[in-house]
C-alpha positions as CSV (number, residue, x, y, z in Angstrom):
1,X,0.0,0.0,0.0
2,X,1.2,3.6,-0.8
3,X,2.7,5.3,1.9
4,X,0.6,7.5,3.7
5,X,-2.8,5.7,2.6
6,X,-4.6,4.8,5.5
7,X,-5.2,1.1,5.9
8,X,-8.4,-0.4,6.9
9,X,-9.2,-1.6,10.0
10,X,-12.1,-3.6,10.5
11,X,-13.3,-6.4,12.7
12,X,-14.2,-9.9,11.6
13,X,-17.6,-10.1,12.2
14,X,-19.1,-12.5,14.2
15,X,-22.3,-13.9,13.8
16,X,-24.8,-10.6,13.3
17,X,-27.5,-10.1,15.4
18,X,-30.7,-9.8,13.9
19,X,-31.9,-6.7,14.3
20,X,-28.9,-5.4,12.4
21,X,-28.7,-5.6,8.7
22,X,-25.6,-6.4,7.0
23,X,-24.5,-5.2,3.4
24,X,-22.4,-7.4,1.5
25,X,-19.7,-6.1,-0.7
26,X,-19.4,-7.3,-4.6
27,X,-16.5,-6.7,-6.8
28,X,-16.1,-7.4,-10.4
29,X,-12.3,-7.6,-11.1
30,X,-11.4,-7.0,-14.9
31,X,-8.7,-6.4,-16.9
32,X,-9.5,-3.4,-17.8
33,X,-11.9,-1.7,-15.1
34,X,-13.0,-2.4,-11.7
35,X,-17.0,-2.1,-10.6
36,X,-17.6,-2.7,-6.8
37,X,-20.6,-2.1,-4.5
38,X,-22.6,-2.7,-1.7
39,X,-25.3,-4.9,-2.0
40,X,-28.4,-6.1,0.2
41,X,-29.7,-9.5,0.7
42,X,-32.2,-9.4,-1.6
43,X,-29.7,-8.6,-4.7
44,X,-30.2,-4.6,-4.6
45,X,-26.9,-2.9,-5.8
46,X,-27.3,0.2,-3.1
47,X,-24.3,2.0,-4.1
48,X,-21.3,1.2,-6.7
49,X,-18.5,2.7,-7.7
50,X,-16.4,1.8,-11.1
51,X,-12.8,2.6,-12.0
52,X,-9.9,1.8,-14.6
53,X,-7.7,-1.1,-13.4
54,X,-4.5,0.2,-12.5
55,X,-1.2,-1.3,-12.5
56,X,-1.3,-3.9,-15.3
57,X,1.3,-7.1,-14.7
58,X,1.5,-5.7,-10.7
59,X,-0.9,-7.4,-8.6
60,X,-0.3,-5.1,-5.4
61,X,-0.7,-2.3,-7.6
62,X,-4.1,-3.5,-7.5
63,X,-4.4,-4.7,-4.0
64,X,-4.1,-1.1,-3.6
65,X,-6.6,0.5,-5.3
66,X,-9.6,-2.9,-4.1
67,X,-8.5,-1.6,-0.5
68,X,-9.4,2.1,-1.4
69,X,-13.2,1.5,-3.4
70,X,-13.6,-0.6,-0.9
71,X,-13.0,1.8,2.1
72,X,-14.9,4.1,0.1
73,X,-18.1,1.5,0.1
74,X,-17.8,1.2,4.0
75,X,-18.0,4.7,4.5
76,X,-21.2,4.9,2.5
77,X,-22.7,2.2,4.1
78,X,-24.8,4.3,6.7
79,X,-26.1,2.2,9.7
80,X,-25.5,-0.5,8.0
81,X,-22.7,-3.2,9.6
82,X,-20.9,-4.6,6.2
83,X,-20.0,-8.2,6.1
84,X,-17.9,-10.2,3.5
85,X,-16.8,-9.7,0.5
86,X,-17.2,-11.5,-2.6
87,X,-14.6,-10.7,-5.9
88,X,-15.5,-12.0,-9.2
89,X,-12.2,-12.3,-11.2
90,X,-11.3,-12.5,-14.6
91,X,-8.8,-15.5,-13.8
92,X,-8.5,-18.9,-12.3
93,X,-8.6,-19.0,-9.0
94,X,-6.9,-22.1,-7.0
95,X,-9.5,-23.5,-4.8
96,X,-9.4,-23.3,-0.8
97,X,-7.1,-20.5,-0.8
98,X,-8.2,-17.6,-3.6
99,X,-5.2,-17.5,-4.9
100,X,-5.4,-16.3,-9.1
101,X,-3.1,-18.8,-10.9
102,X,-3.4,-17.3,-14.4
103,X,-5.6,-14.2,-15.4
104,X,-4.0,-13.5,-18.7
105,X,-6.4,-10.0,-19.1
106,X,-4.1,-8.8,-15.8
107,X,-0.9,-9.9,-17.0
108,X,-0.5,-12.4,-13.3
109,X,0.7,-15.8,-13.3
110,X,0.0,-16.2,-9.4
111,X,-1.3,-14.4,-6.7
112,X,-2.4,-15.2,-3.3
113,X,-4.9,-12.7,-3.8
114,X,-7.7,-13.7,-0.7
115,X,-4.4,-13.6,1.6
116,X,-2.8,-10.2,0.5
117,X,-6.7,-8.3,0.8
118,X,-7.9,-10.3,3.6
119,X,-4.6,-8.8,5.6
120,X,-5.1,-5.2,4.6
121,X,-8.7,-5.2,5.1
122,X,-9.8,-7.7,8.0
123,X,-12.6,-8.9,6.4
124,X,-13.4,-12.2,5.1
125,X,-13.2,-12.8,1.3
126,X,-14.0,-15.0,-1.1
127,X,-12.3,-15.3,-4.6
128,X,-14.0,-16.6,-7.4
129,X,-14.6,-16.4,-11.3
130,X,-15.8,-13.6,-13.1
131,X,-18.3,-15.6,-14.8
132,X,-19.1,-18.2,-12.3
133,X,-20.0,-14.9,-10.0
134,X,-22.0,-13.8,-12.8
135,X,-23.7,-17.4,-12.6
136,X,-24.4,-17.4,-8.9
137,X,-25.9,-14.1,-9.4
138,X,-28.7,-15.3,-12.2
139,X,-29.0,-18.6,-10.1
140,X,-29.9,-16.9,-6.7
141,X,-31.5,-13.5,-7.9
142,X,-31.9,-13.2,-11.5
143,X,-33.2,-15.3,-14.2
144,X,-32.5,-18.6,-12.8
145,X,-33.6,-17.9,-9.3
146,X,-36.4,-21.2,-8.6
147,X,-34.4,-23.5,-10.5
148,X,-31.8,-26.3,-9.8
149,X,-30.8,-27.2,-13.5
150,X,-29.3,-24.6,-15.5
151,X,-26.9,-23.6,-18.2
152,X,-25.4,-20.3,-18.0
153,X,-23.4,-18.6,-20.7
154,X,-22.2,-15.3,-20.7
155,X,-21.0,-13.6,-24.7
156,X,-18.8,-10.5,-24.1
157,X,-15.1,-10.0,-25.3
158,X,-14.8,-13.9,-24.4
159,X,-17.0,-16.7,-23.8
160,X,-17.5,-18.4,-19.8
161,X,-20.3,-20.6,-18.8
162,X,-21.5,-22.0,-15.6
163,X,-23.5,-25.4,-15.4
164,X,-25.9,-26.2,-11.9
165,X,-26.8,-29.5,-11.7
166,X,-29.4,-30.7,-9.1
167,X,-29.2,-27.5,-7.1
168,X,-25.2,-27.6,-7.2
169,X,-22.6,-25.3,-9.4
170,X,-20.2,-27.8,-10.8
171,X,-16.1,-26.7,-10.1
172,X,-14.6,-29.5,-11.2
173,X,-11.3,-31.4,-10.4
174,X,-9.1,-28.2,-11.0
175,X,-11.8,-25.6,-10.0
176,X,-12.5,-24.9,-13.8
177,X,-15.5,-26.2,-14.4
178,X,-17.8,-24.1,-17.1
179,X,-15.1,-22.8,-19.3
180,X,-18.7,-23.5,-22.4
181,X,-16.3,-20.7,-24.4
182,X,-13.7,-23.6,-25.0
183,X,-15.8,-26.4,-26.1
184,X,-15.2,-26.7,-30.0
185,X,-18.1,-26.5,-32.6
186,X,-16.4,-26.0,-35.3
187,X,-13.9,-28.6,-36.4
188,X,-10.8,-26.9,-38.2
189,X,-12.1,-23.7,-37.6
190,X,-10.5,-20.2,-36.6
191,X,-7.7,-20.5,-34.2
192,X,-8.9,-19.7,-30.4
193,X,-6.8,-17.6,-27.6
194,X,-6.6,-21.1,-25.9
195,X,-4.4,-23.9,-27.8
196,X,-7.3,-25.2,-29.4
197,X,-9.1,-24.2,-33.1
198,X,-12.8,-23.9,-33.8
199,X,-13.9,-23.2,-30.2
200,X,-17.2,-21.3,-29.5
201,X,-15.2,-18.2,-28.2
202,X,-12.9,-18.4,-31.4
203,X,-16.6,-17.8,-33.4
204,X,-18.7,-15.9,-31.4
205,X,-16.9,-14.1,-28.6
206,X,-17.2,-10.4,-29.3
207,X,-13.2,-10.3,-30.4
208,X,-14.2,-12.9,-32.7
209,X,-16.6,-11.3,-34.1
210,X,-15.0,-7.9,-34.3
211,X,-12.0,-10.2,-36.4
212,X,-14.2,-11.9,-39.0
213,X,-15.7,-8.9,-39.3
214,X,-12.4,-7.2,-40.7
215,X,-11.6,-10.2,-42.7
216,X,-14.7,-9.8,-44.5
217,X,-13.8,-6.0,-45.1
218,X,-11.0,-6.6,-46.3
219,X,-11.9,-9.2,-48.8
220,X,-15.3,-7.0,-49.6
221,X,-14.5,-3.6,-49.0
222,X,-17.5,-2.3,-50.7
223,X,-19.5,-4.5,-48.5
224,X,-18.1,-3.5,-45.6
225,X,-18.8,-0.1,-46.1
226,X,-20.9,0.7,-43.3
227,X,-18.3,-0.5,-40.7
228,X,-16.1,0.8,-42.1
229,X,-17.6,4.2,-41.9
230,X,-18.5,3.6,-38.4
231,X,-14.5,3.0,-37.5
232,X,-13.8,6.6,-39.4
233,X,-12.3,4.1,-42.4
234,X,-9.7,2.3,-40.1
235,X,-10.5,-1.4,-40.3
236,X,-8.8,-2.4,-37.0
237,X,-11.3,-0.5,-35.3
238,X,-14.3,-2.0,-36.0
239,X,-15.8,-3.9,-33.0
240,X,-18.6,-6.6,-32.5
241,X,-20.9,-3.9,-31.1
242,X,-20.2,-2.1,-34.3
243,X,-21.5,-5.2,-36.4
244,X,-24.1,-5.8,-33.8
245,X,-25.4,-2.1,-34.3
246,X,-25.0,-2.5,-38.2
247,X,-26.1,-6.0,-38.7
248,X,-30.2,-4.8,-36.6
249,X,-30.3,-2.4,-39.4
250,X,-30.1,-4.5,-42.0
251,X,-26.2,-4.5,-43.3
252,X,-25.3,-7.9,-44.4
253,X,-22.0,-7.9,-44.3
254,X,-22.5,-7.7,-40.9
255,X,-25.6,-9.9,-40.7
256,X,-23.1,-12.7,-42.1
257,X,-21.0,-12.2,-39.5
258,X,-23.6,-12.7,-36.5
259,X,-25.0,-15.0,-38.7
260,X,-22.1,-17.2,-38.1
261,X,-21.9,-16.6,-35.0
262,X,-25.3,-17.7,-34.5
263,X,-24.8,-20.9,-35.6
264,X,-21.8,-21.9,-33.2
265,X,-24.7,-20.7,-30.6
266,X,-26.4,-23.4,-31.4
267,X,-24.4,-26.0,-31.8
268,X,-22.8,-24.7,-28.2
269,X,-25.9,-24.7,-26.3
270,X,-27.2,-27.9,-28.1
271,X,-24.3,-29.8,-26.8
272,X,-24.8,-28.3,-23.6
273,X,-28.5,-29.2,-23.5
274,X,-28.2,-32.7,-24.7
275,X,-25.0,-32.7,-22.0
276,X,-26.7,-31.6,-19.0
277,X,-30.2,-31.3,-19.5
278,X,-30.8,-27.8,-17.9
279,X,-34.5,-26.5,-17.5
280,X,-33.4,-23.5,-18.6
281,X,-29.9,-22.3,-20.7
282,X,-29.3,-18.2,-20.2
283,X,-27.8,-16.4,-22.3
284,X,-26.0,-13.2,-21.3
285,X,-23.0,-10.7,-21.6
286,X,-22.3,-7.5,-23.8
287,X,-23.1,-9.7,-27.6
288,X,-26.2,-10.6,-26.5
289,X,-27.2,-7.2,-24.4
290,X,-26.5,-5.7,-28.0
291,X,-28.3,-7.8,-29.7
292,X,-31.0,-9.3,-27.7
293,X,-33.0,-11.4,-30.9
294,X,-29.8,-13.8,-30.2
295,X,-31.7,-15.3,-27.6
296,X,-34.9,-16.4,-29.6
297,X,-32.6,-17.6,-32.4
298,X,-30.9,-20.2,-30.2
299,X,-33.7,-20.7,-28.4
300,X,-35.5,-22.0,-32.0
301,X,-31.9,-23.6,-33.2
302,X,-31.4,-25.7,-30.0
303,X,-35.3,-27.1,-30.2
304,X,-34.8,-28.5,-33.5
305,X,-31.5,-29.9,-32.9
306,X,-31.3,-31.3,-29.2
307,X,-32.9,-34.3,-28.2
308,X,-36.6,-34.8,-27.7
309,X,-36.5,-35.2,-24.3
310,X,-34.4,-32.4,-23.5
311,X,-35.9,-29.4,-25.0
312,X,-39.6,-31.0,-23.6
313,X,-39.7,-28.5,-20.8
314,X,-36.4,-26.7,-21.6
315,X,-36.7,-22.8,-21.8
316,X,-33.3,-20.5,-23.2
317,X,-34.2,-16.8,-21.5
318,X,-31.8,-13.9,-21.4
319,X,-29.7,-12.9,-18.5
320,X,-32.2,-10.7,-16.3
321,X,-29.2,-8.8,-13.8
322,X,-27.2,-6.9,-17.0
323,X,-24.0,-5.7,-16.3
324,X,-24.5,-6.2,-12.6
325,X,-24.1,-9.5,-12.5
326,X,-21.0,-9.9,-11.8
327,X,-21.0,-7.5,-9.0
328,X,-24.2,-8.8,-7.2
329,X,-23.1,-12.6,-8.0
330,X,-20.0,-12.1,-6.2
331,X,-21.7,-10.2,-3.2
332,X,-24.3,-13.1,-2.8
333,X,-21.7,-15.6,-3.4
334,X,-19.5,-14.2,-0.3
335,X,-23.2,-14.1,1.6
336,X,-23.8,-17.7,1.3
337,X,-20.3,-19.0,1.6
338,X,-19.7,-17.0,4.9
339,X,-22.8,-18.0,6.5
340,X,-22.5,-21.4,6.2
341,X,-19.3,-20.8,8.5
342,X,-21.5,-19.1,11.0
343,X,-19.5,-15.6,10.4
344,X,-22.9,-13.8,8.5
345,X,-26.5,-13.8,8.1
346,X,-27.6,-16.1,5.0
């Protein structure tokens, strides 16, 4: 911590009394910004706050600035007492301990990140996923709240997933259970950012998508006008919500593109279905937030394709928390995890 920068001191808390509500604290740790808040019981984001990351490749760099927003949350936080905290992180986190052994988007290999906040803040954390915060989130308050079968996949930059089965979210042997982004649909197809080719991500992840996109510029220049108007002519600018935004009005350069990444949908979530057998599969993330007739296109794709039994009573809805997600996901996470340890109220 900076020198001169107060340090937190706060006391573990024990178990609350009743008459006292607690706040939970969510954080959403990204490669590129931070979101944090404080969050109720029932799921309601009461106050957030949302920042650049700082310090790219130096993990205490960012130790630093998680101990400040979230001094700045507990000084907001009224009469309310504030309990743990939950933080969602674009990484793989080692089980038991919250340490991040790779998160490529923050340039770390490891970090015993739990252990370093935990001593600078004195309140108990939990370390998770991004995406399987996001998951938690949808399961307990959003669009999966009711249900103990469910796919979740989540189409931004990348592609995670989550997968409950019978009322549990799966982890895995190594704690990387639901990477859906990585299961291939497309045999010889475009080269992923993981060692494999023709994964879902590698088709219709938004940096996918922003990719083809250029290729198909630059074979079709006329074609690709619009875009390329939209990126003031530069090709390497264009973006997925670019083709998104072009593609709902009709372009079809750009309607290819989602067209093709449509597909790999499909063949994704039928696997998934005829894999798991979910009673419901959501879809969410920044692709399908920009262009929410995704959902009903699956929806119709999978029905024809998975088995019988499986689409019988099987529903594909959209994501119902938005960019939140993450955030509250990682707050209730931290909820339920602490107070089955007796240290807060469920």
């Amino acid at each position: 911590m900076a020198e001169g920068r107060e340090r937190i001191q706060h006391e573990r808390p024990k178990r609350a009394s009743t008459s006292r509500k607690v706040l939970s604290i969510g954080i959403d740790l990204g490669g590129t910004k931070i979101v944090a808040g404080l969050v109720s019981k029932d799921g309601r984001l009461l106050h957030g706050v949302k920042e650049q990351t700082h310090g790219w490749g130096d993990p205490n760099d960012v130790v630093e600035q998680l101990s400040i927003m979230v001094r700045y949350l507990i000084d907001r936080a009224d009469s309310y007492s504030v309990g743990p905290i939950g933080i969602g992180a674009a990484a793989q986190i080692e089980e038991g301990t919250g340490a991040v052994t790779f998160a490529p988007n923050l340039g770390w290999s490891y970090f015993p990140l739990r252990e370093r906040l935990e001593e600078v803040l004195g309140l108990p954390l939990l370390v998770t996923n991004d995406v399987r915060a996001a998951a938690f989130g949808e399961w307990h308050l959003g669009a999966g709240k009711g249900f103990r079968d469910l796919v979740l996949v989540f189409v931004g930059t990348g592609i995670g997933g989550s997968v409950i089965s019978s009322g549990r979210l799966l982890t895995g042997h190594a704690n990387t259970a639901g990477e859906l982004g990585h299961t291939t649909v497309l045999v010889g197809g475009p080269k992923c950012r993981c060692p494999n080719y023709g994964c879902l991500e590698a088709v219709a992840g938004g940096w996918a998508i922003a990719l083809r996109a250029q290729e198909l510029i630059a074979q079709h220049r006329l074609e690709g006008a619009a875009l390329l108007d939209l990126a003031d002519g530069d090709i390497n600018r264009v973006t997925a919500r670019m083709v998104c935004d072009t593609a709902q009005r009709g372009d079809l350069l750009a309607q290819r593109v989602i067209d093709e990444a449509v597909a790999a949908l499909i063949a994704g979530c039928t696997s998934f279905a005829n894999a798991f057998s979910p009673r419901r599969i959501i879809l969410g993330g920044g692709v399908i937030e920009g262009y929410p007739d995704l959902v009903a296109r699956v929806e119709g794709g999978v029905r024809e394709r998975a088995l019988p039994a499986v689409v019988k009573d099987l529903e594909v809805v959209k994501a119902s928390l938005g960019n939140d997600a993450g955030v509250i996901g990682a707050a209730a996470m931290a909820r339920v995890h602490f107070s089955r340890k007796g240290l807060s109220p469920a």
